[in-house]
VEXMARPA-113040 format. One line per field, with one value per atom (N, C-alpha, C): atom name; x, y, z. Coordinates in Angstrom, 3 decimals, decimal comma, always signed. Example, Ala and Ser with C-alpha at 12.3 -4.5 7.8 and 13.67 -1.06 7.14 Angstrom:
% VEXMARPA-113040
atom N | CA | C | N | CA | C
X +13,190 | +12,300 | +13,200 | +12,850 | +13,670 | +12,900
Y -5,690 | -4,500 | -3,300 | -2,250 | -1,060 | +0,030
Z +7,800 | +7,800 | +7,800 | +7,080 | +7,140 | +7,870
This chain:
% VEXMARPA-113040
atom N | CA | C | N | CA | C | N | CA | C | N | CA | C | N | CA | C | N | CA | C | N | CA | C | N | CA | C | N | CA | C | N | CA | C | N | CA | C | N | CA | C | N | CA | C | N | CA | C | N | CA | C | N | CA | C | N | CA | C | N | CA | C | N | CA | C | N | CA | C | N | CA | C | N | CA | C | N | CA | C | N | CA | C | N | CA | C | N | CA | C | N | CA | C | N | CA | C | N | CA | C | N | CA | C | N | CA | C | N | CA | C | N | CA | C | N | CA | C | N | CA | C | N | CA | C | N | CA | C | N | CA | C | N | CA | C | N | CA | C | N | CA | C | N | CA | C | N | CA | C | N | CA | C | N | CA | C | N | CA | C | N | CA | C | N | CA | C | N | CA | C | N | CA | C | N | CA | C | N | CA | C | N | CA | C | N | CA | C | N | CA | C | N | CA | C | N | CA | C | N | CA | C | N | CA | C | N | CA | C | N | CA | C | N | CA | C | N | CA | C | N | CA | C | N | CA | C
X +41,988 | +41,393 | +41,509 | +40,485 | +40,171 | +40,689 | +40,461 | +40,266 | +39,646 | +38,353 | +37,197 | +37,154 | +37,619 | +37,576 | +38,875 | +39,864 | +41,036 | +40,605 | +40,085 | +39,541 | +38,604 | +38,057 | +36,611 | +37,385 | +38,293 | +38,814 | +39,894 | +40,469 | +41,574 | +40,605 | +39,589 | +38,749 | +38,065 | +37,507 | +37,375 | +38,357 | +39,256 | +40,332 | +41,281 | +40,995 | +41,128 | +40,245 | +38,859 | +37,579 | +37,911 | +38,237 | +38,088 | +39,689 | +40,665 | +41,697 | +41,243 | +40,400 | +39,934 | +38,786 | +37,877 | +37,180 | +38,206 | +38,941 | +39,639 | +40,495 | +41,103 | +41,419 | +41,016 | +39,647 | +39,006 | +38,122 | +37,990 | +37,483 | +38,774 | +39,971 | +41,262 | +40,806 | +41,003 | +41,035 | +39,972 | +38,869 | +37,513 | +37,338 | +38,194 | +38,807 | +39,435 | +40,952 | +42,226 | +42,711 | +41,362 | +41,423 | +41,697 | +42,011 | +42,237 | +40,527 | +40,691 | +38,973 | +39,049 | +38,384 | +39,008 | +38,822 | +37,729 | +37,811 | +38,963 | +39,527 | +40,471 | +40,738 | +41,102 | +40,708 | +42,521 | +42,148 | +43,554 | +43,694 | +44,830 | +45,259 | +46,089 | +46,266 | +46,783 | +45,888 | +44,784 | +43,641 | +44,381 | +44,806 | +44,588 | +46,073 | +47,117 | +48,483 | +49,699 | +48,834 | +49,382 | +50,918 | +51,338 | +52,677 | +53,889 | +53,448 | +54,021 | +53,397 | +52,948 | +52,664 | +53,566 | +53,865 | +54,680 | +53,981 | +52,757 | +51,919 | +51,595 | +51,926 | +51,575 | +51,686 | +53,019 | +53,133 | +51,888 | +51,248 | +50,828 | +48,885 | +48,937 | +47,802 | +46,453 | +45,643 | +44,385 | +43,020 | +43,460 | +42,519 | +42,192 | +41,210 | +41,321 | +42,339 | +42,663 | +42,832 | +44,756 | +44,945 | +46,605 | +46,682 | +45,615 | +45,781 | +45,992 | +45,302 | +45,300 | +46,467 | +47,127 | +48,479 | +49,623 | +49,411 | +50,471 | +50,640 | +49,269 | +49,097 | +49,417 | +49,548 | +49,624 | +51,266 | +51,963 | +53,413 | +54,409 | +53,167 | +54,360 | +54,589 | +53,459 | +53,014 | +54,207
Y +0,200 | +1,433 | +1,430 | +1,322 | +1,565 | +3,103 | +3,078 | +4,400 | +5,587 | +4,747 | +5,970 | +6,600 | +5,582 | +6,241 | +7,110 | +6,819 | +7,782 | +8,621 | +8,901 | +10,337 | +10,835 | +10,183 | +11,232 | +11,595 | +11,161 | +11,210 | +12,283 | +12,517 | +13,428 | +14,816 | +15,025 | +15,803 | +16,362 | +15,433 | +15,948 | +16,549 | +15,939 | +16,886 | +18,088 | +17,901 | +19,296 | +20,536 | +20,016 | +21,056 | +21,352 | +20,497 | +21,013 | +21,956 | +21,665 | +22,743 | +24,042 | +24,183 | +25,327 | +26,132 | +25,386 | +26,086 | +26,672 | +25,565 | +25,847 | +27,034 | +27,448 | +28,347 | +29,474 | +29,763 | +30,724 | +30,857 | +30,127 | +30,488 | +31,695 | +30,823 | +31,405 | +33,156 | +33,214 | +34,283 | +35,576 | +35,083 | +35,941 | +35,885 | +35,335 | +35,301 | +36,432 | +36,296 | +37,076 | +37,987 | +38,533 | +39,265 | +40,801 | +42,048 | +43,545 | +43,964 | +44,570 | +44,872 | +46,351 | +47,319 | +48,223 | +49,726 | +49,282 | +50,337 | +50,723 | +51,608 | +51,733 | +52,049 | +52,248 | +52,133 | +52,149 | +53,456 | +53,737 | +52,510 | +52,674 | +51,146 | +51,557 | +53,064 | +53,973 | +55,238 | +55,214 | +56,081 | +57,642 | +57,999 | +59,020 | +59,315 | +58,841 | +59,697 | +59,654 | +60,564 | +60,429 | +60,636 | +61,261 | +61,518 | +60,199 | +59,518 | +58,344 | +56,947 | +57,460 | +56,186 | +55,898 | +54,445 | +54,769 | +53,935 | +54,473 | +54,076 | +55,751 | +56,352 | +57,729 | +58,228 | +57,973 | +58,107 | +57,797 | +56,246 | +55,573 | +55,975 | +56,545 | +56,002 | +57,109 | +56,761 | +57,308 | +57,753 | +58,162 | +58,664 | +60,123 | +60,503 | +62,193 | +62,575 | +62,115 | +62,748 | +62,793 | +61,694 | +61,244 | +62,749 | +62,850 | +63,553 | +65,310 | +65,412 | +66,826 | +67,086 | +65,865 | +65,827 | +66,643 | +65,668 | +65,625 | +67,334 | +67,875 | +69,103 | +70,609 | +70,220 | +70,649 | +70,504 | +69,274 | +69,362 | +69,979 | +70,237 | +70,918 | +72,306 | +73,009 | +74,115 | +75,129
Z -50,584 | -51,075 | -52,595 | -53,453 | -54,388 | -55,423 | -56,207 | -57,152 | -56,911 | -56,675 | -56,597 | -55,139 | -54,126 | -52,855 | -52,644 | -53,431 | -52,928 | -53,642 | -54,776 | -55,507 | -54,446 | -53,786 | -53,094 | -51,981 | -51,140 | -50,005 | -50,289 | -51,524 | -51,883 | -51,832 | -52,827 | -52,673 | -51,383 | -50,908 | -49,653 | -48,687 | -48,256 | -47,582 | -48,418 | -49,326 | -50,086 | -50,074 | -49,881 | -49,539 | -47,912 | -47,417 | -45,760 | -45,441 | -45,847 | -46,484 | -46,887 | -48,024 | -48,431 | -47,203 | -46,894 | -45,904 | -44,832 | -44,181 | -43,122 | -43,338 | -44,937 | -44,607 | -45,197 | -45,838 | -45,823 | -44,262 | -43,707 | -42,338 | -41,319 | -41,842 | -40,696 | -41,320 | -42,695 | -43,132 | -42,538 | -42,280 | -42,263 | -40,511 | -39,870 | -38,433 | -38,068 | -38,992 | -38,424 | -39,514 | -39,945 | -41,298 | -40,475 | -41,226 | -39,987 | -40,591 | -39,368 | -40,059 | -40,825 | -41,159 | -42,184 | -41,550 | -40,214 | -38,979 | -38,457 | -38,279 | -37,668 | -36,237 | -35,253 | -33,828 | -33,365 | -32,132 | -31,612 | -30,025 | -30,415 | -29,599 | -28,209 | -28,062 | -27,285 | -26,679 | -26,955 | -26,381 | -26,757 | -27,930 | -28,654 | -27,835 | -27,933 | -27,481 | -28,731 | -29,544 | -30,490 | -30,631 | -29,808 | -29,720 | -29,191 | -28,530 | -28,247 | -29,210 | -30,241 | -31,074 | -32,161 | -32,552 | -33,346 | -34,407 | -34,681 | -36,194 | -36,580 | -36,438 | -36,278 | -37,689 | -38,270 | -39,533 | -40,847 | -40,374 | -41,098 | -40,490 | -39,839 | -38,966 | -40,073 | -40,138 | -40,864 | -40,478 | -39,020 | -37,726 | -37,784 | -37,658 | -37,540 | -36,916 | -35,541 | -34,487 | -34,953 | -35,038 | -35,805 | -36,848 | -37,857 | -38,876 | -38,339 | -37,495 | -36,623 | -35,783 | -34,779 | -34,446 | -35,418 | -36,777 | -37,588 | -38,342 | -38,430 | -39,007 | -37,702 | -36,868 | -35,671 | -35,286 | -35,271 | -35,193 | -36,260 | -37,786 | -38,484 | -38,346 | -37,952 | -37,883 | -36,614
């Protein structure tokens, strides 16, 4: 193996690195929808704090009250 082929061959598996892991990314990325994972029981959730759902938000205004 030459010069020029370990340069193209370094390059190349460096590009398929980069795809591979901008692909993983745009895979197992969170999507920005948010979606209850408990069919609205808000009281037994424990993202509840964090959660950015109407329904979470109405719980929370409702338990301080």
């Amino acid at each position: 193996m030459n010069r020029r082929e370990f340069i193209n061959s370094f390059f190349r598996y460096i590009l398929l690195i980069v795809i591979s892991l901008f692909s993983g990314y745009l895979l197992f990325k969170t999507k920005s929808e948010e979606s209850c994972k408990l069919n609205f029981f808000c009281k037994s959730c424990q993202l509840n704090k964090k959660c950015n759902l109407e329904q979470a938000k109405k719980y929370r205004n409702d338990k301080k009250e």
